[in-house]
N, C-alpha and C positions, 0 to 999 in steps of 0.2 A: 671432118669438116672443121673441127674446131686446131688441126694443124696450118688449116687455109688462113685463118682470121690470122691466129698469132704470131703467124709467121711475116704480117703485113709488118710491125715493128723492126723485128728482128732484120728484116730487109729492105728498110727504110725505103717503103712503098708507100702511098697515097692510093686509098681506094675510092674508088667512084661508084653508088648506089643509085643505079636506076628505076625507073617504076614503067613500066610500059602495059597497055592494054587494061584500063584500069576503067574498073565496071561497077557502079552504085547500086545499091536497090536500099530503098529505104521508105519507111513511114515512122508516125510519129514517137514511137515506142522502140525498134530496133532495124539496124542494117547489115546489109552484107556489105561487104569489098573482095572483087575478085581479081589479081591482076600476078604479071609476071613482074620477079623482082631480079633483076642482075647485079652481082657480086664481081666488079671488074677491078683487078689489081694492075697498078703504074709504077712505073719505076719516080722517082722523084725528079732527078737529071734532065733525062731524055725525052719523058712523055709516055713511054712505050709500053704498048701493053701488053702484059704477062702472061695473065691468066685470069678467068672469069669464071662465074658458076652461074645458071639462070636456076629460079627455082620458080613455084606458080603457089600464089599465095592466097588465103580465104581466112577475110577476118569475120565473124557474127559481133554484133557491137550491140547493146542495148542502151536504153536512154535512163540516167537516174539522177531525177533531181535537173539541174540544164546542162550535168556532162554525158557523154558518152564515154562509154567503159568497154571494154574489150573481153567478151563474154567467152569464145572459144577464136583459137587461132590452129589453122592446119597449113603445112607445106609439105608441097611435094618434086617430084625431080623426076623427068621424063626417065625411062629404064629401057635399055636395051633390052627388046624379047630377047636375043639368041645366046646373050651372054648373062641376063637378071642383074645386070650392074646395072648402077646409075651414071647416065649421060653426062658429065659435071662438063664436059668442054663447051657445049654447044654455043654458036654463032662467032 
């Protein structure tokens, strides 16, 4: 993953961060956010798009003081049962 990101310079790409599906729960003390995050690479030029990674995100947030802080964060990435890879192409 981390060849994904830094390769965005290296090949003078423009990436695009999506947030799609994005789910609150909250009261006054702490929240969740559940949502998909998409990782889309552009070429600079053309517009054209490269390559993308969707990942599915979950922040826990607690409230301290009037900010909110980021308590635990998980991600995860759809896996092929047949093969146990992760799906990095999807949509």
């Amino acid at each position: 993953m981390t060849e994904w990101f830094s390769g965005l310079k290296e090949e003078a790409e423009v990436l695009k961060v999506l947030f799609n599906e994005v789910k609150i729960e909250e009261s006054n003390t702490v929240a969740f956010i559940h949502c998909e995050v998409v990782f889309a690479a552009y070429t600079k030029e053309s517009g054209e798009k490269l390559r993308q990674i969707a990942n599915r995100f979950t922040f826990g947030l607690k409230k301290i003081g009037e900010s909110w802080v980021i308590a635990h964060q998980h991600s995860s990435l759809p896996i092929d049962m047949n093969t146990g890879k992760g799906m990095f192409h999807l949509r």
